[in-house]
C-alpha positions in Angstrom: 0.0 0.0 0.0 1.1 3.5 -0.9 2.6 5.5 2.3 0.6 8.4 1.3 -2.6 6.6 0.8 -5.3 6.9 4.0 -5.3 3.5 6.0 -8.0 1.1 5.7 -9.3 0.3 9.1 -11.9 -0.1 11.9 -15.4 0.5 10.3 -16.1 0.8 7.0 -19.2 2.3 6.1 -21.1 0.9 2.8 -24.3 2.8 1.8 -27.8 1.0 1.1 -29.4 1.7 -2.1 -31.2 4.8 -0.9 -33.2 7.6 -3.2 -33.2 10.1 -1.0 -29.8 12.3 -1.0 -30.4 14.4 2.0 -31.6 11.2 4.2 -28.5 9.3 2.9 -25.8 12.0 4.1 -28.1 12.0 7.2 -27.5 8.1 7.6 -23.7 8.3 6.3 -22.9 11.3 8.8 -24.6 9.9 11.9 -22.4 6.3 11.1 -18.8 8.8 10.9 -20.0 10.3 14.2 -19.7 7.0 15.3 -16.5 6.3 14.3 -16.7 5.2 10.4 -13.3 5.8 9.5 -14.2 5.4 5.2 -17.0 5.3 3.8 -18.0 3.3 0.5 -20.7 5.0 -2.1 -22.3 1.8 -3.4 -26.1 2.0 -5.6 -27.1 -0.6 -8.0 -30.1 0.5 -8.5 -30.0 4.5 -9.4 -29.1 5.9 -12.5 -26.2 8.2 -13.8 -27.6 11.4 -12.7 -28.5 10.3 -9.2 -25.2 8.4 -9.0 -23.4 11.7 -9.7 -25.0 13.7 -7.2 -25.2 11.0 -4.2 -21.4 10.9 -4.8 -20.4 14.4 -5.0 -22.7 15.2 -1.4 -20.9 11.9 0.0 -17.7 13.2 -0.7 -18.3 16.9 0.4 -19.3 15.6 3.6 -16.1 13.0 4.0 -14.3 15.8 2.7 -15.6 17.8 5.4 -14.9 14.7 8.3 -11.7 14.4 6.5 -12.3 10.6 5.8 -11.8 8.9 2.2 -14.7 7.9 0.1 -14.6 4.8 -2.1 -16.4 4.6 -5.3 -17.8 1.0 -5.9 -17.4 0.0 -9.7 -17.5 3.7 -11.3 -13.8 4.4 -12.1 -15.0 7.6 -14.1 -17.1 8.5 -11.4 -14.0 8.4 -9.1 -12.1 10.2 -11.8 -14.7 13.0 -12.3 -15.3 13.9 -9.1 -11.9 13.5 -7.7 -12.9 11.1 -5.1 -10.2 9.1 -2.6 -11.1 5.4 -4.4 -12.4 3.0 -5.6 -13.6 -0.8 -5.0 -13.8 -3.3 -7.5 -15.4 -6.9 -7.9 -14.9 -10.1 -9.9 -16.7 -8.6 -13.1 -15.6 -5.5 -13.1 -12.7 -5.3 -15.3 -8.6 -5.4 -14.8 -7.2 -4.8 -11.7 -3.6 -3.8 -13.3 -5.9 -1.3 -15.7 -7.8 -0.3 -13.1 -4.6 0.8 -10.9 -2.8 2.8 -13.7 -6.2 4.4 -14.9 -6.6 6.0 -11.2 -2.9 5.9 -10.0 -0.9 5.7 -7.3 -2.5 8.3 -5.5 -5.9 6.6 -5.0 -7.0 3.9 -3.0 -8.0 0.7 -5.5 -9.8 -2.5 -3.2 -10.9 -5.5 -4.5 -13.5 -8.0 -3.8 -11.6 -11.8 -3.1 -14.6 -13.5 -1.8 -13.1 -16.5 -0.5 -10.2 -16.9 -2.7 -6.7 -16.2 -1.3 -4.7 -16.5 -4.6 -7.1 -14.1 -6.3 -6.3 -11.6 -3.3 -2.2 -12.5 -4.0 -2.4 -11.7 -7.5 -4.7 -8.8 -6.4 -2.1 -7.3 -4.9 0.7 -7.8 -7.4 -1.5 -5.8 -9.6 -1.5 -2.8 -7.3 -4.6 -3.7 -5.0 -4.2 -1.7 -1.4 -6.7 -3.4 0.2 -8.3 -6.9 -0.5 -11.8 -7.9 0.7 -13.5 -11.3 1.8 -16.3 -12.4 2.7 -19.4 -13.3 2.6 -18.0 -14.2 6.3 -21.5 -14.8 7.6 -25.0 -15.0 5.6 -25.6 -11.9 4.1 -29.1 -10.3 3.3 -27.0 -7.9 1.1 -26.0 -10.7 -1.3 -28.2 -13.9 0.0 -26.2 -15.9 -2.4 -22.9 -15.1 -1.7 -20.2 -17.5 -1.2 -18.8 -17.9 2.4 -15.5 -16.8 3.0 -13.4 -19.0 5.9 -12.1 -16.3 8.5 -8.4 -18.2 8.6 -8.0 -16.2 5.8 -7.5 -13.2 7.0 -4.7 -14.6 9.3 -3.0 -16.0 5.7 -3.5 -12.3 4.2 -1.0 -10.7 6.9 1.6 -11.8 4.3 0.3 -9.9 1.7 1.3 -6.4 3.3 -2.1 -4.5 2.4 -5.3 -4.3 4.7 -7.8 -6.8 4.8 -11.4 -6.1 5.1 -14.2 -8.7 6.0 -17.5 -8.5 4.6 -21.0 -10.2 4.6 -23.6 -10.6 7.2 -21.1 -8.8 9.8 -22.9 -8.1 13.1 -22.7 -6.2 16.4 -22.8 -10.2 17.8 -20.2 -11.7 15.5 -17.8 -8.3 14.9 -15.3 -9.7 17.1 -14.7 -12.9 15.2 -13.5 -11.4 11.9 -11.8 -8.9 14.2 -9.9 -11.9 16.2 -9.5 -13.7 13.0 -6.7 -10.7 11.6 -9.6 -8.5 9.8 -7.8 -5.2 9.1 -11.4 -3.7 9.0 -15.0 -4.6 8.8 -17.2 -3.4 5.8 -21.3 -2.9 7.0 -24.5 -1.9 5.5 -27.5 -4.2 6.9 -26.6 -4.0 10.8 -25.6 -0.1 10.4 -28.1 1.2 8.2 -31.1 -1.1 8.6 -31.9 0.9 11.9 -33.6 4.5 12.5 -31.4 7.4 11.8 -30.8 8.4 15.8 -29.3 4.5 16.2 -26.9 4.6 14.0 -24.1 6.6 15.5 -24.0 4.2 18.8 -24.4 1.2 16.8 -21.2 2.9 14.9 -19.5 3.2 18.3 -20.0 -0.2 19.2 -18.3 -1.4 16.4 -15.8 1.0 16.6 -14.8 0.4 19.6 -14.7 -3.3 18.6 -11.1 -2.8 17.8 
């Protein structure tokens, strides 16, 4: 990982697919007040235009916590708005490509699910941070593939952060955490919750580490 890159650690906040922009800042700001250290922008449901302006409020208001945001899939939406990152899956194109297209300077994480020797060659091709999970069943992705928590033990080789994700809980956070997680990516458990719950659920997960 690049020295001048911000750390991956602690919580990291993924956003629900929400329409409402002002809620969603709402939601993401009470979750940094509780400690989110990054924050992921992730829709799969809105379009371009929505896209563009959920992402440029997000990343006003990280700006403004000075915490990074990560854009999930949209490498030109990164680009455009100047934004700290950007997360990638399996379908989702190169990961060399993807690293020289944004360089050095921002953050490029990938999705390993359970596969260590993907997250290697990950991180040969410039990866500075590698994901698995699911670790638990996810209501996110029902479907997902389980991902065995001794490997984040086996990723301390790899030199980069790793980040557990999938069905991650205020009762099984300390698991993944035990298990050599770097950090924890959440949506469900921090989000699925009214708006004045969300910081202390934060904090508890925060403090976690």
């Amino acid at each position: 990982m690049q020295s001048n890159l911000p750390s991956i650690q602690g919580l990291y906040a993924i956003t629900p697919d929400l329409e409402d922009t002002e809620l969603l800042c709402r939601m993401v700001e009470a979750s940094i007040n509780g400690g989110a250290s990054v924050v992921q922008y992730r829709n799969k449901v809105a379009k371009q235009p929505q896209l563009n302006s959920q992402a440029s409020a997000l990343l006003q208001l990280c700006r403004r916590h000075q915490i990074p945001l990560i854009i999930n899939d949209h490498v030109e939406l990164c680009l455009a708005l100047d934004a700290d990152g950007v997360h990638i899956g399996g379908e989702d194109g190169d990961i060399a490509a993807t690293k020289k297209r944004i360089g050095i300077d921002k953050i490029l994480g990938v999705s390993c699910y359970g596969d260590f020797d993907r997250a290697k060659s990950a991180v040969q091709q410039g990866a500075d941070y590698v994901a698995f999970g699911a670790c638990f069943p996810s209501g996110t992705k029902p479907n997902a593939p389980r991902a065995e928590l001794n490997l984040f033990s086996q990723a301390k080789i790899l030199k980069v952060p790793s980040v557990a994700i999938g069905g991650i809980t205020l009762e099984n956070v300390s698991n993944v955490i035990n298990a050599g997680a770097n950090a924890i990516a959440v949506i469900g458990e921090l989000f699925n919750r009214d708006i004045q719950d969300i910081a202390p659920c934060a904090q508890q997960f925060s403090s976690s580490f």
